[in-house]
C-alpha positions as CSV (number, residue, x, y, z in Angstrom):
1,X,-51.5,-34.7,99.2
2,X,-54.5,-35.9,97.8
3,X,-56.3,-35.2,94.2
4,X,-59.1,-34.0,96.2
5,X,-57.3,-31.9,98.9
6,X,-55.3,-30.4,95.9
7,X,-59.3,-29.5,94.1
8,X,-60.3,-28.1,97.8
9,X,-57.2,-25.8,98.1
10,X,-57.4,-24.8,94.6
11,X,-61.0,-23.5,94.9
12,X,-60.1,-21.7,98.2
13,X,-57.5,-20.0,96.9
14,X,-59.2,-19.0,93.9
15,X,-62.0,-17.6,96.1
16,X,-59.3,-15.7,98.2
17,X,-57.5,-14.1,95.2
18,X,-60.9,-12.8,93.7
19,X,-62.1,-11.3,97.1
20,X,-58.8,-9.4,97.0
21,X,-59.1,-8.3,93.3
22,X,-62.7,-7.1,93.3
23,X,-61.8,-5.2,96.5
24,X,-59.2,-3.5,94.5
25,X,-60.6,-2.9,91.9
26,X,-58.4,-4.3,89.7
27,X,-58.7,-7.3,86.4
28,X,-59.0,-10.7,88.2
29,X,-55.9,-13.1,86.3
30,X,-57.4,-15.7,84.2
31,X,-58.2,-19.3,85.6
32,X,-55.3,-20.9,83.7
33,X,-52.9,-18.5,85.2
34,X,-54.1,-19.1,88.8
35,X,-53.7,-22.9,88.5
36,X,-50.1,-22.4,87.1
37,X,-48.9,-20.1,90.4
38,X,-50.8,-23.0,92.4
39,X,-49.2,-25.8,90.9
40,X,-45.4,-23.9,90.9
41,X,-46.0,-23.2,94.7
42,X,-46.5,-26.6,95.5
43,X,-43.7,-28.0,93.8
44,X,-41.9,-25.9,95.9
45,X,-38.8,-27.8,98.1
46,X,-38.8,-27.1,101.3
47,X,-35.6,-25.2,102.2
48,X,-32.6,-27.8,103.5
49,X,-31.2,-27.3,106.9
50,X,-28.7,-25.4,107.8
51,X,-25.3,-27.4,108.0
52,X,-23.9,-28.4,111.1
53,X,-20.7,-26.5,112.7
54,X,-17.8,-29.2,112.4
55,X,-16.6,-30.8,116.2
56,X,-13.6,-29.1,116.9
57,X,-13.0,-31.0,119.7
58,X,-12.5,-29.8,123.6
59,X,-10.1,-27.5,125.7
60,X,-10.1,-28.1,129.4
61,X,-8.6,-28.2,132.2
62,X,-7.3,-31.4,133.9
63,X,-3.7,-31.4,136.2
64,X,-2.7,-28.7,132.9
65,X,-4.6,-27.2,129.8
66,X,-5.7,-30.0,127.3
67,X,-7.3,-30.4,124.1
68,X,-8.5,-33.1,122.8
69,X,-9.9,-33.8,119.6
70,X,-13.5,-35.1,118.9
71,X,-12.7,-38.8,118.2
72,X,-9.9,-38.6,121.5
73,X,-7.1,-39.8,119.0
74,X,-5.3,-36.4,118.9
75,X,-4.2,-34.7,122.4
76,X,-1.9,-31.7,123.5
77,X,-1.3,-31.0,127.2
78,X,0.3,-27.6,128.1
79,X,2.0,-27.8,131.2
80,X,5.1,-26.1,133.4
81,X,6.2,-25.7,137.2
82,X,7.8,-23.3,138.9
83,X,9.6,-23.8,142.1
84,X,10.7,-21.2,144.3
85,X,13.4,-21.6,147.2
86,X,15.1,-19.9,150.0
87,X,17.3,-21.9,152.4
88,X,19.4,-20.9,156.0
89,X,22.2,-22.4,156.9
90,X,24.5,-22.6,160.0
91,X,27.4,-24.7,159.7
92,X,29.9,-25.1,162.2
93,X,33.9,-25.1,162.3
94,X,34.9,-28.3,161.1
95,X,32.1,-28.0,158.4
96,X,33.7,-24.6,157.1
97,X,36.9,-26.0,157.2
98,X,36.0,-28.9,155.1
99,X,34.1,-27.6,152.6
100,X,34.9,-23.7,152.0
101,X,38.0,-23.1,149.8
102,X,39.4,-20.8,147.7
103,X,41.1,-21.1,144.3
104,X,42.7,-17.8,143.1
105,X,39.6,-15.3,143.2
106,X,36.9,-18.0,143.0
107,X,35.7,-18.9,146.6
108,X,33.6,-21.5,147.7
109,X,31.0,-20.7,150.7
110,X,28.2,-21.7,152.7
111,X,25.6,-18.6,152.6
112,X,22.3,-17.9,152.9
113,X,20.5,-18.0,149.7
114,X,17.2,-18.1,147.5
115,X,16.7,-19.3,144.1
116,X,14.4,-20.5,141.4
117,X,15.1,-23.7,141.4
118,X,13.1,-24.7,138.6
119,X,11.2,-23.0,136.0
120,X,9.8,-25.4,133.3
121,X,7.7,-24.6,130.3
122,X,6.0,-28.5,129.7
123,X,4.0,-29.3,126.5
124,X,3.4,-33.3,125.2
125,X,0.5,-35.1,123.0
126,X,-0.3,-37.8,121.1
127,X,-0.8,-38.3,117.9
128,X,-3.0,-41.1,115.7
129,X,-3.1,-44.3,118.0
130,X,0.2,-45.1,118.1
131,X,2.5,-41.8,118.6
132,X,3.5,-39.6,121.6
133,X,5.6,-36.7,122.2
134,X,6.9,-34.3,124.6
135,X,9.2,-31.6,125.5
136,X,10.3,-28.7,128.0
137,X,12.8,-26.7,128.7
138,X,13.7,-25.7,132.2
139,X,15.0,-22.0,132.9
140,X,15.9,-22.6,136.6
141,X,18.7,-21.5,138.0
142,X,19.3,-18.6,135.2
143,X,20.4,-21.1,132.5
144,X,18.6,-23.0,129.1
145,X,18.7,-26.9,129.4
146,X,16.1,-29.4,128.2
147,X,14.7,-32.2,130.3
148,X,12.1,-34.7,128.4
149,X,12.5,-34.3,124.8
150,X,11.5,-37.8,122.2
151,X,9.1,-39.4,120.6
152,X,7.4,-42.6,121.5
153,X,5.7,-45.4,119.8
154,X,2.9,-46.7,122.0
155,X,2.2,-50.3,122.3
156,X,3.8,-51.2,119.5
157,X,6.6,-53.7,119.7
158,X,4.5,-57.5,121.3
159,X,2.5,-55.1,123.5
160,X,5.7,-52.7,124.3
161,X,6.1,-49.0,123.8
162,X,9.4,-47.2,122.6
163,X,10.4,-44.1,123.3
164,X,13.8,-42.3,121.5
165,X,15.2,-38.6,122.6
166,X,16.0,-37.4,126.1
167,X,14.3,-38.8,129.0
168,X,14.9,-40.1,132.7
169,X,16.5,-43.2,132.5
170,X,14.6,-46.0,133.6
171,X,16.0,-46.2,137.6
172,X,14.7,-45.5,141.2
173,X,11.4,-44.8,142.9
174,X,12.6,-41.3,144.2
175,X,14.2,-40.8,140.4
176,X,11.1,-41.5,138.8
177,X,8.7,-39.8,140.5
178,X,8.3,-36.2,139.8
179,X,10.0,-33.3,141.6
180,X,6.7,-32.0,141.7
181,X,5.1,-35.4,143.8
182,X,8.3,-35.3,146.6
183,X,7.7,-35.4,149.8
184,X,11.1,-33.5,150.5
185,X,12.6,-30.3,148.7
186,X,15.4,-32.3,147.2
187,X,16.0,-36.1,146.8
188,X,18.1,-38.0,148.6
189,X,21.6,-38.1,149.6
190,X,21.5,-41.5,147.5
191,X,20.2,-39.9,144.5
192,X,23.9,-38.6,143.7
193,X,25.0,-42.3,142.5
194,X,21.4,-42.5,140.1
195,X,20.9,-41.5,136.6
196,X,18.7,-39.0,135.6
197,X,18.3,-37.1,131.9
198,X,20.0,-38.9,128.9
199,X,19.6,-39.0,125.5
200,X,18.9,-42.4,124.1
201,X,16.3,-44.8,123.6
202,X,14.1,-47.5,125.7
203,X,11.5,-49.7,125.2
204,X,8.6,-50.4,128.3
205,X,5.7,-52.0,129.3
206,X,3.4,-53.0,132.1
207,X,2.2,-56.5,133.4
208,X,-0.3,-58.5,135.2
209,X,-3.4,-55.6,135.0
210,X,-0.6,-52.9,135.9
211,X,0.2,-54.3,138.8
212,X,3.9,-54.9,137.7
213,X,6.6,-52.5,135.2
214,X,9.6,-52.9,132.9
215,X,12.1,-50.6,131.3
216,X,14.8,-51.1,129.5
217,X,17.0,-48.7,127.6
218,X,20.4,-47.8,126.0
219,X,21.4,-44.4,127.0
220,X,24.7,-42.0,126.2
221,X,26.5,-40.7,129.5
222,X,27.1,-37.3,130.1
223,X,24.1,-35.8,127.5
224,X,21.7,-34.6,130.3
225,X,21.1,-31.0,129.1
226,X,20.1,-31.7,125.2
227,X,23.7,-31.3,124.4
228,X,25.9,-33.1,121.4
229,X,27.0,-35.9,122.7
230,X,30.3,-37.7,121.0
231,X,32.8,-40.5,121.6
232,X,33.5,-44.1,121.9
233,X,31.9,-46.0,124.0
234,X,30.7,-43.7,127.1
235,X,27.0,-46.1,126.7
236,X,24.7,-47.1,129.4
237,X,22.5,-49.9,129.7
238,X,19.9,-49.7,132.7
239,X,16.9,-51.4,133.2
240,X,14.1,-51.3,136.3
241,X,11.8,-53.7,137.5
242,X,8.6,-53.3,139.8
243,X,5.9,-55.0,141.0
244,X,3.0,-54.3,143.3
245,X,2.4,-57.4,145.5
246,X,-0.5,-55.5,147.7
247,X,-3.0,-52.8,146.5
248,X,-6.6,-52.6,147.4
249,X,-9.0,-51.4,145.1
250,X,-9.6,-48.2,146.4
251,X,-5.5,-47.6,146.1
252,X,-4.6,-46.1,149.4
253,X,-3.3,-49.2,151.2
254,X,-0.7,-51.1,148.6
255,X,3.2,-52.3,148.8
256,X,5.4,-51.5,145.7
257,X,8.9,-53.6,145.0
258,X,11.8,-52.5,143.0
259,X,14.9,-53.6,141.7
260,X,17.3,-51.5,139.4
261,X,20.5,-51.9,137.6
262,X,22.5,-50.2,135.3
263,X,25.6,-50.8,132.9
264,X,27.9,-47.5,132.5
265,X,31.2,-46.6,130.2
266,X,31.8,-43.1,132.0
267,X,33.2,-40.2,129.6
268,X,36.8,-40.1,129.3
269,X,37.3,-42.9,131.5
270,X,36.7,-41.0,134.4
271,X,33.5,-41.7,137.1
272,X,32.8,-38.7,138.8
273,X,30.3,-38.1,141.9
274,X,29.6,-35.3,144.6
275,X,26.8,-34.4,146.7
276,X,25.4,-31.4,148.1
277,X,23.4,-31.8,151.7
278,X,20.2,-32.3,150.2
279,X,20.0,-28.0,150.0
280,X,20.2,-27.1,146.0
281,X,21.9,-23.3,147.6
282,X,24.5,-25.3,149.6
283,X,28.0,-26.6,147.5
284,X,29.0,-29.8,147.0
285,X,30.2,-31.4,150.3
286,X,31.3,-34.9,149.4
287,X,33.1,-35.6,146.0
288,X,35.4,-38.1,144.4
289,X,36.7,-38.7,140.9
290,X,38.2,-42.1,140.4
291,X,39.5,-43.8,136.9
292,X,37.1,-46.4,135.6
293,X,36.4,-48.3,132.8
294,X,32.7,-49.4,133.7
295,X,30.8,-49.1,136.2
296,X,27.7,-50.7,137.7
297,X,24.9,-49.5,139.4
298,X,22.5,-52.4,141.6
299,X,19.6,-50.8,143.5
300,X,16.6,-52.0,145.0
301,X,13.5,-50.1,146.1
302,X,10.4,-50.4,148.7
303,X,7.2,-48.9,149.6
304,X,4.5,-49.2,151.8
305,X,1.3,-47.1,152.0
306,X,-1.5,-47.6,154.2
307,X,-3.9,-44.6,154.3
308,X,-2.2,-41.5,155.5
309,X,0.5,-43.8,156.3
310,X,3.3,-43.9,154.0
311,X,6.8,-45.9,154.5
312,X,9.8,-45.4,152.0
313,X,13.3,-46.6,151.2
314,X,16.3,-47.6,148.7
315,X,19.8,-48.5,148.5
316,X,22.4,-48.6,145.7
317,X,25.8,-49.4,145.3
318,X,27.8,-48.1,142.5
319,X,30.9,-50.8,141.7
320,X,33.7,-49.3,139.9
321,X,36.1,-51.1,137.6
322,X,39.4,-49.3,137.5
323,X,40.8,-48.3,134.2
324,X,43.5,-50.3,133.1
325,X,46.3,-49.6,135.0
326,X,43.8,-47.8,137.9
327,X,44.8,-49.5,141.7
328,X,41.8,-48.6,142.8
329,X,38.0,-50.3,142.3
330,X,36.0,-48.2,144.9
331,X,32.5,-49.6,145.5
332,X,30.5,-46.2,146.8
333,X,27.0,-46.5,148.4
334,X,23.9,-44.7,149.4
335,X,20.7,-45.5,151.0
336,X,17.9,-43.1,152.3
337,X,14.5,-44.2,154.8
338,X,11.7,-42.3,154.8
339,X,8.3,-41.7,156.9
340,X,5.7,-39.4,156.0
341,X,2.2,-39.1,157.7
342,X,-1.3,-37.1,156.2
343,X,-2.6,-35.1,159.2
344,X,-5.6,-34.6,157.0
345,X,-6.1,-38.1,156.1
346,X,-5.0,-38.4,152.6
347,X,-3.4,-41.1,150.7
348,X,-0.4,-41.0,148.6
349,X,-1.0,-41.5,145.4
350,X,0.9,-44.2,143.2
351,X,0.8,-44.7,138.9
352,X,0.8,-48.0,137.9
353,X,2.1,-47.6,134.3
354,X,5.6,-45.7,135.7
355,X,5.9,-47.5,139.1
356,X,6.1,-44.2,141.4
357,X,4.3,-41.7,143.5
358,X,1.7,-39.2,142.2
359,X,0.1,-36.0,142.6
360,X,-1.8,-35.5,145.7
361,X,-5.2,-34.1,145.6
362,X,-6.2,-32.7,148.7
363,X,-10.0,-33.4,150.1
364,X,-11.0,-30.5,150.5
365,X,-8.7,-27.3,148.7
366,X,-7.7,-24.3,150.5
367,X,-9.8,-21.3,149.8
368,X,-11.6,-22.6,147.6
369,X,-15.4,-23.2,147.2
370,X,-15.3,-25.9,150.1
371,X,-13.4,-23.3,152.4
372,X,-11.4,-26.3,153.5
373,X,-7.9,-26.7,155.3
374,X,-5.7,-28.0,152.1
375,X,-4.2,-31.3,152.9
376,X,-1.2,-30.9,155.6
377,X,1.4,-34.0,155.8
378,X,4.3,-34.5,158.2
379,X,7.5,-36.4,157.3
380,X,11.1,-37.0,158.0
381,X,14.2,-39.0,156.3
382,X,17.7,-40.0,157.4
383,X,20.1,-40.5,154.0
384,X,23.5,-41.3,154.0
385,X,25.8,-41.6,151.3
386,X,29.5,-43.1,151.7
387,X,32.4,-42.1,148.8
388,X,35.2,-43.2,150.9
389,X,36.5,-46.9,149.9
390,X,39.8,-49.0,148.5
391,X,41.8,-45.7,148.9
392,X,39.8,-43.0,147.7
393,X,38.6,-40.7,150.2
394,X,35.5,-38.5,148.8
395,X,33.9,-38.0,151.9
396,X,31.4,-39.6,154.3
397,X,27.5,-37.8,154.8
398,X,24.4,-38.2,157.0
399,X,21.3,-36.5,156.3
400,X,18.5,-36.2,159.0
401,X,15.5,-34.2,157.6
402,X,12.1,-33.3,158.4
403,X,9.5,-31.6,156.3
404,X,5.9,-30.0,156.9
405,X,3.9,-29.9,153.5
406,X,0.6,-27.8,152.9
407,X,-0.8,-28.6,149.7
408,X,-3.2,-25.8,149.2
409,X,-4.8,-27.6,145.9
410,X,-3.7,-30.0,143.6
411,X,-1.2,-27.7,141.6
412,X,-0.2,-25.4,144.5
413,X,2.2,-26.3,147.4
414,X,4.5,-25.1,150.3
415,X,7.2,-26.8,152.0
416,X,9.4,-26.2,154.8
417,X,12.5,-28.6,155.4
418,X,15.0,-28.8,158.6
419,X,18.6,-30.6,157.5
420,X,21.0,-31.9,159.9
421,X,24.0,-32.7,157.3
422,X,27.0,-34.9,159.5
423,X,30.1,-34.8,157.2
424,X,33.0,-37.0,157.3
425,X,35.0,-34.4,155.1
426,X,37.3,-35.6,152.3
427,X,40.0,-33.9,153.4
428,X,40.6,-35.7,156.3
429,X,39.4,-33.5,158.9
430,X,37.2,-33.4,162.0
431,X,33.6,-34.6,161.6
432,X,31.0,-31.4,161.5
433,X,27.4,-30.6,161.4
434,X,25.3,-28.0,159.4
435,X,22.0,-26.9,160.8
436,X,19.6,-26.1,157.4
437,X,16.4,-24.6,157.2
438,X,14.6,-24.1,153.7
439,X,11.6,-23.2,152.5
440,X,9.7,-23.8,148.9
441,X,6.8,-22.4,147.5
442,X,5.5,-24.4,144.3
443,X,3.1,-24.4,141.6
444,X,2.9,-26.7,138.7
445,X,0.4,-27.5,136.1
């Protein structure tokens, strides 16, 4: 302010003060005490602005409920799934014959049957720049076991991440991708001969703008659930490779490549492998226990998807080295083909960093604000899976399924699956056939 803007407020407020005073009646204050209030009041700061509430980042929602914090290097996801089945069967004689026995008071049938098959309380984050994490525990079935449970260091060794705990070893398109993203109820007849859960540790990348994957990892056998695992030996080595010759930009018309192997020491010496018909509620029908030493696992893996269009398959043999003194080295086999169609015109989703399928997002949801149909697919698959070889006889089985899927939103699905199951039983018998029906309803987040 300027000297005389300073004399020019003085004098008016001088003038002000003294109108008031003589109206009151009351003694004026001297001149020196006016220009000392004057001068204090415009000394006066002006008062500092309130601080500004701290960032505490953001909670949303995104496939699950995330936070994230405000510069995006902390995140927590909170996820689960819950999968809910009930299944029919009709098998016939030579089925019955084959497969229900009974051992003292415990007795083996085929019934009718509903169950939650899985139950799964999901929560994972990262920490910093460089650490992950995840765990759940899965409560299907009426029982406690863990599924993913490590810690990972992200991009960290030449490019590669590592990841130690309990995980899915690195093996198989239809192992890989979630039970959540299947197109059937249960995975293949095939899947009986591929790892799933172990404890142990792997290190990964991707390649070429994510258009090609690699795993590798040392794993112990037999330490699915969480569980101690102890003993010579009774290691795995498995690796996976994959590679996406074709994908358009858009990524609904693209070819994916697999191949898969795997080193195993089996506990005890003993490899050990059954299958139920591709129905969780039915028993095992095929099963054989053979000595071994090592075994190896060689699998390769295929997929094609052109719009709505989507083509599937894999094979794996599983070569067994007899234990020392063993006169048997079985090589046992399985293989599925599958075909699935959108009738609403989506696309199957892939993720480049894992190599598998993803979660469909339907165009328009179900009652929902669009008032739309859900997405509706079509498919069927014909498995097989062969345990009888170089004198052991674990049985011979033939899937033929077909499924309808109505994905009523992104998180919220219902399937319905027919099974023809053709058994060559292990015991020698006549060949048989079980009609299955089952049904699923599913909601994961």
């Amino acid at each position: 302010m300027s000297r005389s803007e300073s004399f020019a407020l003085v004098a008016l407020a001088l003038a002000s003060f003294g109108a008031r005073s003589a109206a009151q009646g009351s003694a004026a204050p001297s001149t020196e005490e006016r220009l000392k209030a004057l001068e204090a009041k415009l000394q006066e700061k002006p008062a500092a602005p309130a601080p500004k509430a701290e960032d505490p980042g953001k909670i949303f929602w995104k496939d699950g409920l995330r936070f994230e914090s405000p510069d995006k290097r902390y995140k927590f996801k909170l996820g689960g799934r819950i999968h809910y089945d009930t299944a029919f069967f009709s098998p016939d004689d030579d089925t019955k014959a084959g497969v229900e026995t009974t051992v003292g008071t415990t007795k083996t049938r085929i019934e009718d049957g509903s169950e939650i098959r899985r139950a799964r309380i999901e929560m994972s984050g990262e920490v910093g720049d460089a650490v992950d994490w995840a765990t759940s525990l899965d409560f299907g079935g009426g029982t406690t076991n863990f599924r993913n449970v490590y810690v990972g260091l992200k991009e960290r060794l030449f490019g590669a991440s590592l990841r130690a705990g309990q995980f899915k070893e690195p093996y198989g398109l239809e192992q890989i991708t979630s039970s959540n993203n299947s197109v059937f109820m249960e995975r293949s007849l095939m899947n009986a001969l591929v790892p799933a859960f172990n404890a142990g540790f792997m290190a990964f990348d991707s390649l070429a703008a994510e258009r090609s994957t690699w795993a590798i990892g040392a794993f112990r056998t037999g330490s699915d659930n969480g569980e101690v695992s102890k003993g010579d030996g009774e290691y795995a080595l498995t690796g996976r490779l994959t590679g996406l010759p074709l994908m358009d930009e858009a990524g609904d018309d693209y070819l994916h490549l697999g191949l898969d192997l795997s080193r195993r020491s089996p506990t005890d010496d003993s490899y050990a492998v059954s299958s139920k018909p591709e129905a969780n509620l039915a028993p095992a029908y095929v099963s054989a226990t053979v000595a071994a030493e090592t075994v190896d696992l060689i699998g390769a893996e295929a997929a094609w998807v052109r719009g709505p269009f989507s083509l599937a398959g894999e094979y794996t043999m599983a070569q067994v080295d007899g234990d020392q003194g063993a006169t048997s080295d079985p090589d046992f086999s399985g293989y599925y083909l599958q075909v699935s169609y959108f009738l609403t015109g989506e696309s199957r989703g892939y993720k480049k960093a894992q190599g598998c399928f993803d979660l469909l997002k339907p165009k328009e949801n179900a009652f929902g604000t669009e008032n739309g149909l859900g997405a509706w697919e079509v498919a069927a698959r014909y498995s097989g899976l062969d345990l009888n070889d170089d004198g052991t006889v674990g049985g011979d089985l033939n899937d033929l399924t077909f499924g309808l899927n109505w994905y009523l939103n992104p998180n919220t699905r219902v399937m319905a699956n027919y099974v023809r199951a053709d058994l060559d039983p292990r015991t020698g018998g006549d060949e048989g056939s079980t009609d299955i029906l089952e049904f699923r309803v599913q909601f994961n987040f």
